[in-house]
N, C-alpha and C positions, 0 to 999 in steps of 0.2 A: 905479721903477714900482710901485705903490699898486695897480692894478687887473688882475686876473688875465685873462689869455687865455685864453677860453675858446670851446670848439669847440660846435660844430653841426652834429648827424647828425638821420638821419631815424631810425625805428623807433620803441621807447616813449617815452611822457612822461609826465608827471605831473597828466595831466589827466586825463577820462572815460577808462573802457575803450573800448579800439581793439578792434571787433570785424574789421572788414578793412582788414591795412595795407599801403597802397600806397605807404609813403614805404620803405620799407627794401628793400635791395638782395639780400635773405639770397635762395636758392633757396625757392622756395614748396612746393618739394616733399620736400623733406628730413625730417627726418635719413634715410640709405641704412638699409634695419632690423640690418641684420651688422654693421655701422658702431656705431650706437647702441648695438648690446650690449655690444659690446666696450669699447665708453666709462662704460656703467653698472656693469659689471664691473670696473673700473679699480680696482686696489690705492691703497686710501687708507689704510691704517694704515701704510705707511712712505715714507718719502725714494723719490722719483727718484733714479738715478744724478746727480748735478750735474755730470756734464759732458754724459751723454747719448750717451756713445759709441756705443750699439748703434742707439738712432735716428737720429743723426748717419749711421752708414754706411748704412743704409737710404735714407736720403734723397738721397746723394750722397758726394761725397768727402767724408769725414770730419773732414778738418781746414778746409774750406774753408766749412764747412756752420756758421749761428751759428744757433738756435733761439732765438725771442723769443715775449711774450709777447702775441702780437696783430700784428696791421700798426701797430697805434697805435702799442706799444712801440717797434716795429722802427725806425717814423720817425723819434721820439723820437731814439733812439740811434744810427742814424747820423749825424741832423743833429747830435748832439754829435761824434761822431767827426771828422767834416766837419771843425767849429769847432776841434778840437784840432790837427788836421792842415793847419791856416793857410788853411781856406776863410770869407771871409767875405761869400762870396755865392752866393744862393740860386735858379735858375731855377725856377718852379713854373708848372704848367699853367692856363691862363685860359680857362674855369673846370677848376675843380679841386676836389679833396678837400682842404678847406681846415687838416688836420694838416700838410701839406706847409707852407706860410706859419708856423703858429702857433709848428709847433716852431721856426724861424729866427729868429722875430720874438723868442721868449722870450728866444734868445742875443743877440739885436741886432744878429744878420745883414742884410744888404740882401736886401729880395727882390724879385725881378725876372720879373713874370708873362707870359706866353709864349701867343699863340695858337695857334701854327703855328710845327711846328718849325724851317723857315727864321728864326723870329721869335728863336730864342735864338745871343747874340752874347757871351760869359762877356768881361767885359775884366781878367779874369787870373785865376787858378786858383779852382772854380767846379766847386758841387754840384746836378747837374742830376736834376729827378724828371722820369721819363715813367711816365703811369700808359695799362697796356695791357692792355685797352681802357682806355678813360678813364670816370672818374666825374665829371663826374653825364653826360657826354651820349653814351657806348656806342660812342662810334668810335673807328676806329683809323688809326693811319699807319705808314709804313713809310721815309715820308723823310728817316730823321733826318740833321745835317749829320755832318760828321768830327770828332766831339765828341774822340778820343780825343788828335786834336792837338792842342788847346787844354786838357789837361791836366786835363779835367774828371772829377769823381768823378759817373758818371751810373749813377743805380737805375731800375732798372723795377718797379714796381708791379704786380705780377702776379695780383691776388685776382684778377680776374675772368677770365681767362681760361678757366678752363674752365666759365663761361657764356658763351662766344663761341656764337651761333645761327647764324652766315655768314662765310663767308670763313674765309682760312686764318690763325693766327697770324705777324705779321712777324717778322723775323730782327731780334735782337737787336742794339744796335748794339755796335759790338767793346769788348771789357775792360767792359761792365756788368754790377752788380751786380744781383741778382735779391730780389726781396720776394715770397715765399709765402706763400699769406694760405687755407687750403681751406676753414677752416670757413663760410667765404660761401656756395660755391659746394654743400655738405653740410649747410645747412639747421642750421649750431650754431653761431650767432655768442653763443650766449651761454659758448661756452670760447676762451676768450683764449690762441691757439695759433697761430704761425706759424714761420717761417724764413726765415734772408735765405742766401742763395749769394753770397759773394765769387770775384772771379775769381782773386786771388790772393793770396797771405799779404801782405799789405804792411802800411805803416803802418797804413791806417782799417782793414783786419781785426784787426790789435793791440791797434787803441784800439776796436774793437766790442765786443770778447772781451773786454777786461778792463774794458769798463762794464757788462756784463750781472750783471744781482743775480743771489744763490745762489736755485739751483733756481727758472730764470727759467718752467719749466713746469711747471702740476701731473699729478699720473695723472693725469685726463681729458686735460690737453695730449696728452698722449703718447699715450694711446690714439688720440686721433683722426686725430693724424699718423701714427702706427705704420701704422694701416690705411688712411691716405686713400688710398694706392698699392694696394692691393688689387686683384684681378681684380673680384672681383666689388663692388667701391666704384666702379672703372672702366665695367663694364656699365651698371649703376647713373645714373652720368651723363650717358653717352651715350644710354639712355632718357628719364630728365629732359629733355635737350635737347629731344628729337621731343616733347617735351610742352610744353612751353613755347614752342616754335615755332608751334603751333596758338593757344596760349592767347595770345601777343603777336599775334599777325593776326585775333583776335578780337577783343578790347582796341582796338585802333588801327581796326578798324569802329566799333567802337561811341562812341569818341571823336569821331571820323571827323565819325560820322552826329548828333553835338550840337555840330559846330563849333567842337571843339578843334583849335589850330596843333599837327602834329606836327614834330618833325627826325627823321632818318635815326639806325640805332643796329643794330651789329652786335649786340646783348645781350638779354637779358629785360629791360632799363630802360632809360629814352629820357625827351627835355625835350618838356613839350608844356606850352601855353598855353591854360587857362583862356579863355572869350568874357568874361565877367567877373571883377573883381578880389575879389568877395566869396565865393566857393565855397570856400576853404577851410575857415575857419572855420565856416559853416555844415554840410560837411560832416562835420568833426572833432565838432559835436554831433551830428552823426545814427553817432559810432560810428567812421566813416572817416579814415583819416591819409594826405595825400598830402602828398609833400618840397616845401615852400614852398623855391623857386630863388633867394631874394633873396640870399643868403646866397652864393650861388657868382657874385654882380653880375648876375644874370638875375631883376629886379623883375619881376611877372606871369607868371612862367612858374615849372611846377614839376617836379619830378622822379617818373616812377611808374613802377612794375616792376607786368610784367603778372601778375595771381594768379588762381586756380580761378575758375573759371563761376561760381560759387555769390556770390563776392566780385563780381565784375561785374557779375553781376545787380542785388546791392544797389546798388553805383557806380550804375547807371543809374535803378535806381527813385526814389534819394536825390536823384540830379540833378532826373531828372521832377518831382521831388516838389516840391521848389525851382521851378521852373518854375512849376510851378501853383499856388504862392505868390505869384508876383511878374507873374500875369497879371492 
């Protein structure tokens, strides 16, 4: 293979400055201010623990607990662990966060894309992602089949959940593995900081552990997980929430009201449909970035998380503005 896999997220590019951006899934309200201190305060003149015992037990049992460097990482290295442990296929959500696929496809796994969880059938032993809620389209399930009799290594995907806006989080399906991902949901995806929960020592925990590079987190990692559990990083969120429950029913009017398709989305970000195929790019010159969907096999549709008044405002003058261009 000659040509590298490469992925496709929403957030910055390399083009004009993005003054309001609608493509990126982060919390629009972040960083928590107790949170950020504690993270600009981060000891950088020496070494983290490299094994991270003291945040390790913070976070959960201690030995069960792997600390990565991102969700990216996380996916990364378990889809190798997967491959070591004689899985060489891959169920991934359709649509999905398309590192699920990349990292398979780099090993030369089979991957096998899934609507609806009735939709995944492993024909022998079989590393299944459920991301919950799901990216790009904010819902959730709770049907999953008896994944555990068919011998499957299944992770759950867990960054967004605590931008869940409705409903309760589902029950995990039994023996999955967990991927913690806060700095989404904290307003700092620019620190590359997660952790995955195994449910038990077995082989992929062995071969997770000893793929992880030295001092797979930096101090800011560690700051930010130290405190994402915090009382007051918890208040914090659960205010967020009530903010952005306004601001997404604000949002989806004012789409509404210029004849955007919306779908359904427990979260701050949801797939809606452009009336025309040409509004992206022209809005990216007026400054705006929304998630072009083609990318997750939804041509004309794209991905947006609702942000401040101030951002929407612009969204809609930009659109009008368009408008009375092309009248």
């Amino acid at each position: 293979m000659n040509t590298p896999l490469l992925p496709e997220h929403g957030g910055p590019d390399d083009g004009l400055p993005i003054t309001h951006d609608f493509s990126t899934n982060a919390n629009p309200l972040g960083p928590p201010p107790a949170l950020l201190q504690a993270v600009l305060q981060a000891d950088r003149s020496r070494y983290p623990d490299p094994q991270y015992r003291a945040l390790r037990r913070l976070l959960g049992d201690e030995d069960l607990v792997l600390p990565t460097a991102g969700g990216a990482e996380g996916i990364r290295r378990l889809t190798l662990a997967a491959w070591l442990t004689g899985r060489r296929e891959v169920w991934v959500p359709q649509p999905g966060f398309g590192d699920y696929a990349l990292a398979a496809q780099a090993l030369q796994m089979a991957v096998r894309p899934y609507a609806q969880p009735q939709d995944i059938r492993p024909t022998g032993v079989a590393l299944v992602w459920i991301c919950e809620p799901c990216n790009p389209t904010g819902t959730s399930s709770a049907d999953w089949p008896a994944l555990e009799t068919l011998e499957a290594l299944v992770v759950v995907d867990r960054a967004y959940e605590p931008l869940r806006l409705q409903g309760e989080a589902p029950p995990l399906p039994p023996g999955a593995w967990q991927l913690i991902c806060p700095n989404k949901a904290l307003g700092l995806t620019g620190i590359r900081a997660g952790y995955a929960i195994a449910p038990q020592a077995d082989a992929v925990w062995a071969q997770a552990q000893s793929l992880a590079p030295s001092w797979v987190l930096s101090a800011e990692g560690v700051a930010m997980l130290t405190h994402s559990l915090d009382a007051d990083t918890q208040a914090w969120l659960t205010e967020s929430r009530v903010t952005l429950r306004g601001w997404v029913a604000d949002q989806r009017r004012l789409l509404a009201g210029l004849d955007w398709q919306q779908h359904d989305s427990c979260t701050h970000f949801w797939l809606a449909r452009p009336p025309r195929p040409d509004l992206l790019p022209r809005l990216r010159e007026r400054g705006l970035r929304l998630r072009d969907a083609t990318s997750f096999g939804l041509p004309g549709w794209v991905r947006v998380s609702a942000q401040a008044p101030a951002a929407q405002q612009a969204l809609q003058l930009a659109l009008i503005d368009i408008q009375g261009e092309d009248a």
